[in-house]
Backbone as CSV, one residue per row, in Angstrom:
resi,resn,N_x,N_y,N_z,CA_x,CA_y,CA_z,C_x,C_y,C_z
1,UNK,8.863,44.265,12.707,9.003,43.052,11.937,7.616,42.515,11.588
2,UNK,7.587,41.524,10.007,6.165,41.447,9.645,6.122,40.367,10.731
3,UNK,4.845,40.204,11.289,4.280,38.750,12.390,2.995,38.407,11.252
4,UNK,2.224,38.688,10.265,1.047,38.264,9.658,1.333,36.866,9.711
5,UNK,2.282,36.100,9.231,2.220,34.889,9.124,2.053,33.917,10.285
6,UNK,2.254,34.627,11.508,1.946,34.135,12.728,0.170,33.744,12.886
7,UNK,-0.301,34.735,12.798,-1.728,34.631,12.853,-1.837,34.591,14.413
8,UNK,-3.482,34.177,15.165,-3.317,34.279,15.947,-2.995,32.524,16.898
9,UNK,-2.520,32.865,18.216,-1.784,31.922,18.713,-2.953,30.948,19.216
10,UNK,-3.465,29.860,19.013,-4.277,28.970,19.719,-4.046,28.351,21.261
11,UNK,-4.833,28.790,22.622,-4.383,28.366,23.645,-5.352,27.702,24.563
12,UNK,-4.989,26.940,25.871,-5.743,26.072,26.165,-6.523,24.632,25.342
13,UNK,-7.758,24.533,25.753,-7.777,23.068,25.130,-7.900,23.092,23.576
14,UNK,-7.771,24.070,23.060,-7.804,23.872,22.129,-6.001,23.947,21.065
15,UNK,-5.425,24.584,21.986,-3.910,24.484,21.944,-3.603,22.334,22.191
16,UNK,-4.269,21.765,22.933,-4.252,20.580,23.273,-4.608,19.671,22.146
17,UNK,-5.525,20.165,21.645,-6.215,19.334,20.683,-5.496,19.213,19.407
18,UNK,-4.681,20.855,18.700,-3.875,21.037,17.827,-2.402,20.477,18.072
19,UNK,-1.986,20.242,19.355,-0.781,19.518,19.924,-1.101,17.842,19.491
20,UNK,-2.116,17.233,19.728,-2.553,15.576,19.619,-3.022,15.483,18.411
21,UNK,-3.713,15.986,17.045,-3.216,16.146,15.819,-1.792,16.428,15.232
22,UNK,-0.707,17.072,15.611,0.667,17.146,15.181,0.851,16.214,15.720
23,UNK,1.102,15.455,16.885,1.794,14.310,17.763,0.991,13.077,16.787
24,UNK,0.202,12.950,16.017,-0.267,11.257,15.501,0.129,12.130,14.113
25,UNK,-0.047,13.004,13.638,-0.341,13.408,12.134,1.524,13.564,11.377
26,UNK,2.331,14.341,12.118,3.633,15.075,12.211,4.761,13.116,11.953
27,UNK,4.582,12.140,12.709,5.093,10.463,12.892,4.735,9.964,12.021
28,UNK,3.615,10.602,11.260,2.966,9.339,10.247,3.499,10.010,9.084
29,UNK,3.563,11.222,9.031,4.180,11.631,7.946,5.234,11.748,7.481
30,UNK,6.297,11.380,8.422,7.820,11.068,8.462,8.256,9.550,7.978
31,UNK,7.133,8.843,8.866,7.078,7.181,8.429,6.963,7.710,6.807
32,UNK,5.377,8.159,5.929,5.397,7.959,4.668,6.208,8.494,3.952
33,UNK,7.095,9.941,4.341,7.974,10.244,3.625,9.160,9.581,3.140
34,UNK,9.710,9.258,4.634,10.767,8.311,4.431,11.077,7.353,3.774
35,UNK,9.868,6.284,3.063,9.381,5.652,2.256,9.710,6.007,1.009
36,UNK,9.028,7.193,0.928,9.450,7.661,-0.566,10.266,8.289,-0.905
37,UNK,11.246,9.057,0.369,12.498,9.213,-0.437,13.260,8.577,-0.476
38,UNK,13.125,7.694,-0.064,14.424,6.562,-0.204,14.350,5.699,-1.891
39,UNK,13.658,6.073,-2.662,13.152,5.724,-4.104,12.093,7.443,-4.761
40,UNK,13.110,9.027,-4.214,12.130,9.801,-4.683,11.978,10.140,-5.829
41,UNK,12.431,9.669,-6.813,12.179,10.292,-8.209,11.270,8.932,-8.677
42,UNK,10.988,7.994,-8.238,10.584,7.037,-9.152,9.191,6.157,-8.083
43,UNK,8.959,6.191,-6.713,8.154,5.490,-6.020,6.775,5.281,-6.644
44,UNK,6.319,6.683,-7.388,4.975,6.533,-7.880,4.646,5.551,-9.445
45,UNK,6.011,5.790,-9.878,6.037,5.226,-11.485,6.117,5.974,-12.292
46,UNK,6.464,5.487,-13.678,6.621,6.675,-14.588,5.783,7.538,-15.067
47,UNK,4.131,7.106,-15.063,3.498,8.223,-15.314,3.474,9.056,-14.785
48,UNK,3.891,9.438,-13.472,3.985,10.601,-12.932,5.564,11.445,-12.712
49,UNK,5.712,12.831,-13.601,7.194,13.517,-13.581,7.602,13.018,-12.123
50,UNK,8.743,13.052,-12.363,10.005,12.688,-11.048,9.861,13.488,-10.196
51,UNK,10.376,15.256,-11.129,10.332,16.554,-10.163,9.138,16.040,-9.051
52,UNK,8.012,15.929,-9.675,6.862,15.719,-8.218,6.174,14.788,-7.268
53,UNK,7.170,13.401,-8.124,7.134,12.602,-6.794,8.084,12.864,-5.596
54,UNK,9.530,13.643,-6.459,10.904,13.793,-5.014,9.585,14.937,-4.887
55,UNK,8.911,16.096,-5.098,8.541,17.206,-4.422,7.209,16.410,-3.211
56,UNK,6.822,15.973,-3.146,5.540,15.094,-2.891,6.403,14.569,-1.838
57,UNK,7.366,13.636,-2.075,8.206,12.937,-0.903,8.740,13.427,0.254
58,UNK,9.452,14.920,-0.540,9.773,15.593,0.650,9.060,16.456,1.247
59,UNK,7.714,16.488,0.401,6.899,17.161,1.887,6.206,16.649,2.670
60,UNK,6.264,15.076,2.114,5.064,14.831,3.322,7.043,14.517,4.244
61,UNK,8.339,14.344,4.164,9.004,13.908,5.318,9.320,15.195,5.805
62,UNK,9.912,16.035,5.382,9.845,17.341,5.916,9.241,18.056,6.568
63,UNK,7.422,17.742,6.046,6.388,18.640,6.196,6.313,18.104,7.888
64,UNK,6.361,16.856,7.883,6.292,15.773,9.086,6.995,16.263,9.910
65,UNK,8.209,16.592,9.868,8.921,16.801,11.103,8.717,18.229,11.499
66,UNK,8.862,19.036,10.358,7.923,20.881,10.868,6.557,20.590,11.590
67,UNK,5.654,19.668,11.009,4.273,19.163,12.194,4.216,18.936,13.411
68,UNK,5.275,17.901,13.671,5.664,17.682,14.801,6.124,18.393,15.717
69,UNK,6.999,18.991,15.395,7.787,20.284,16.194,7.177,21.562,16.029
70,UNK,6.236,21.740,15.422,4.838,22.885,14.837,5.939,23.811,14.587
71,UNK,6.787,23.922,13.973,7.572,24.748,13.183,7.008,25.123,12.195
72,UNK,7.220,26.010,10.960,5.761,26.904,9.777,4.884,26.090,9.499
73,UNK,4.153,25.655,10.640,3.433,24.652,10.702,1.747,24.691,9.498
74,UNK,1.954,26.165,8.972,0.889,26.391,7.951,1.379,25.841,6.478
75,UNK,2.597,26.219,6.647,3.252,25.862,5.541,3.496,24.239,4.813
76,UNK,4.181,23.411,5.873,4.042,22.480,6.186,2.606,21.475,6.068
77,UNK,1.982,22.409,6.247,0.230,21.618,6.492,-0.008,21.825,4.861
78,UNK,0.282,22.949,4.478,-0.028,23.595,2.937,0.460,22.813,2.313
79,UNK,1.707,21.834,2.265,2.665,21.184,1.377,2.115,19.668,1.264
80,UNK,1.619,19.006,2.488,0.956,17.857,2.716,-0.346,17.708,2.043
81,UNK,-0.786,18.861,2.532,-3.001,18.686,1.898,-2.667,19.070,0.434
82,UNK,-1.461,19.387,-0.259,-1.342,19.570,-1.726,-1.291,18.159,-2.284
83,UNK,-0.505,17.224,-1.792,-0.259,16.036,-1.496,-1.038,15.157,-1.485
84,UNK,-1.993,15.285,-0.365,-3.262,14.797,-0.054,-4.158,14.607,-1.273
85,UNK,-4.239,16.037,-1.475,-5.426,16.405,-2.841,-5.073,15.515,-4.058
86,UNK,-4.013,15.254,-3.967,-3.269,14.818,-5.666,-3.779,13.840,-4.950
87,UNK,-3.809,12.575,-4.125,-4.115,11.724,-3.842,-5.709,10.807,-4.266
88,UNK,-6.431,11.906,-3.416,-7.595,11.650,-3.328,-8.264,11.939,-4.547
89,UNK,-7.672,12.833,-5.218,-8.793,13.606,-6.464,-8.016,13.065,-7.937
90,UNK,-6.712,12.576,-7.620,-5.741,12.286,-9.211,-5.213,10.862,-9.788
91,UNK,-5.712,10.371,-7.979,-5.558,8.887,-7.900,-6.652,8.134,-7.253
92,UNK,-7.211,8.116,-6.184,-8.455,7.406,-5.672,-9.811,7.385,-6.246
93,UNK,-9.977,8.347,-6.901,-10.903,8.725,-7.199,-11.235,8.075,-8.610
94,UNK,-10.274,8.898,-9.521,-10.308,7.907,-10.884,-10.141,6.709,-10.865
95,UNK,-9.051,6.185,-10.227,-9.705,4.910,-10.092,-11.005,4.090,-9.451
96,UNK,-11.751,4.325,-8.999,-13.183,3.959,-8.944,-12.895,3.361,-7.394
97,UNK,-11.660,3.798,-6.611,-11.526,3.367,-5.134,-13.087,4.092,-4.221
98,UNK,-13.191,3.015,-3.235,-14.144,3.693,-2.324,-13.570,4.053,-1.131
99,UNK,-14.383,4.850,-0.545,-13.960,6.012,0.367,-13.716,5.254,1.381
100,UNK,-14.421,3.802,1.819,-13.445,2.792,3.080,-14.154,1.363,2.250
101,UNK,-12.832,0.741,2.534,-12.168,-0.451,2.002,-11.072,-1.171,2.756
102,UNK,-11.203,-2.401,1.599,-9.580,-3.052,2.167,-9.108,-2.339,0.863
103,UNK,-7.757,-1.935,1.509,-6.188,-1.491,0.143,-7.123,-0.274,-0.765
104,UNK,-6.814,0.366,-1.477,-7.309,1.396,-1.992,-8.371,2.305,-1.734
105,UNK,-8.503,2.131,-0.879,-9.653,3.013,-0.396,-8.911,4.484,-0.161
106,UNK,-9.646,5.436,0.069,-8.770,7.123,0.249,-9.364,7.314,1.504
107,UNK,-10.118,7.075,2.533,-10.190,7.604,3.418,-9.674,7.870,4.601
108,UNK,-8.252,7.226,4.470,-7.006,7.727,5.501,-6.269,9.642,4.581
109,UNK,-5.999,9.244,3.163,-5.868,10.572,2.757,-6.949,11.947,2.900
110,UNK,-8.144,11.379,3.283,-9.492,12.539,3.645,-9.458,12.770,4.866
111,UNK,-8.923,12.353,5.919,-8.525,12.252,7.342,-7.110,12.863,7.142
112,UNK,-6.490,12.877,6.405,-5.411,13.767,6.649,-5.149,14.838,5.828
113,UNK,-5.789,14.788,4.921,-6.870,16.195,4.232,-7.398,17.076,5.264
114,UNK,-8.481,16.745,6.320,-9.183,17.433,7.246,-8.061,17.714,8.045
115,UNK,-7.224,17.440,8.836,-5.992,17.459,9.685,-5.321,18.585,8.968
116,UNK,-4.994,18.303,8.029,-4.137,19.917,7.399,-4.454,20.760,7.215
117,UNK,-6.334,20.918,6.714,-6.830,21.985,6.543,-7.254,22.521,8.131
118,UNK,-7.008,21.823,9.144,-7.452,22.569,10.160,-6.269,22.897,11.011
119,UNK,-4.759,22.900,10.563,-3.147,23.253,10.977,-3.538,24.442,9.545
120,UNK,-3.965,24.647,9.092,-3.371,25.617,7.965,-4.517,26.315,8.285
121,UNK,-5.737,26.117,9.237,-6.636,27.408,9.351,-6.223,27.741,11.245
122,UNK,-5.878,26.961,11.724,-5.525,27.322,13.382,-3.944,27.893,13.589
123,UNK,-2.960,26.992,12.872,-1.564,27.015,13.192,-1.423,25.698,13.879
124,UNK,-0.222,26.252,14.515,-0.025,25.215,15.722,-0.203,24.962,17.160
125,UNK,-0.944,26.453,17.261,-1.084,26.118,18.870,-0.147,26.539,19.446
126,UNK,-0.832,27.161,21.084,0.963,27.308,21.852,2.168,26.820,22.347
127,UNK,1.910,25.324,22.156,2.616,24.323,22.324,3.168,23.752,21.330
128,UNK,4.227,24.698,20.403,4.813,24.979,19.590,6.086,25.764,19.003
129,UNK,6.304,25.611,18.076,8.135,26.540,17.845,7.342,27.673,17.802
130,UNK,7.214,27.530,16.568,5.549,28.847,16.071,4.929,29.569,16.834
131,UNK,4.944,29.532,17.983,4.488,29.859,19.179,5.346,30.721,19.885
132,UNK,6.324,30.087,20.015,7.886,30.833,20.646,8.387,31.833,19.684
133,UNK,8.603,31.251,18.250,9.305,32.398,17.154,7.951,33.541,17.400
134,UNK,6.846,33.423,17.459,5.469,34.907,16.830,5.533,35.050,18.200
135,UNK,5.854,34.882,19.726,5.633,35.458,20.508,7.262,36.448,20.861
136,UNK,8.373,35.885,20.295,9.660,37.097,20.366,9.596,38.106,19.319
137,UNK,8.876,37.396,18.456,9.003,38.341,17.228,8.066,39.809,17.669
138,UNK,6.680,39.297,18.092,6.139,40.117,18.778,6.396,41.334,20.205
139,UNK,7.639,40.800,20.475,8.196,41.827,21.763,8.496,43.119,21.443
């Protein structure tokens, strides 16, 4: 069976460290999802297509609960920092927001920019589904 997508398994403290990024990162992203799907075709406004605010919505709530539970936790991370990016680079930016502020500022989305890109270059750690599925798969 293919395992590539497993990659390799992160353990010890550094399995710890990728566990306490999903545990604050995986809650917050369920909180913002939830938000927006409860209004997902329309939360952002009309300049932006529907298709990709519901797509946007449900990954950061989806992506959130695969984080949490480090279920395709690359995938998941991949769907959020897409998210992220539209954020920081399609909205903060053009608008002339600074990087810390009161209200518009982006530097909670660059903090969770860095957080995904480092679940989508580690995984999840062994303290994880991801962990359990690439270590049977591997038997």
């Amino acid at each position: 069976m293919n395992t590539a997508w497993c990659g390799e398994v992160v353990r010890g403290k550094g399995a710890v460290a990728l566990l306490a990024l999903r545990l604050v990162a995986g809650p917050a992203f369920i909180l913002h999802g939830w938000t927006k799907i409860q209004h997902a075709f329309t939360w952002l406004g009309p300049q932006v297509p529907s298709w990709l605010q519901a797509l946007a919505a449900f990954a950061e709530f989806g992506g959130g609960i695969a984080i949490l539970i480090g279920l395709l936790t690359r995938l998941a991370a991949l769907g959020i920092a897409c998210v992220m990016s539209y954020a920081i680079f399609l909205v903060h930016l053009p608008s002339g927001d600074p990087f810390v502020g009161q209200g518009g500022s982006w530097e909670l989305a660059a903090i969770y920019l860095a957080i995904m890109i480092a679940l989508m270059l580690r995984g999840a750690g062994s303290v994880s589904l991801d962990a359990v599925l690439c270590k049977s798969k591997r038997s």
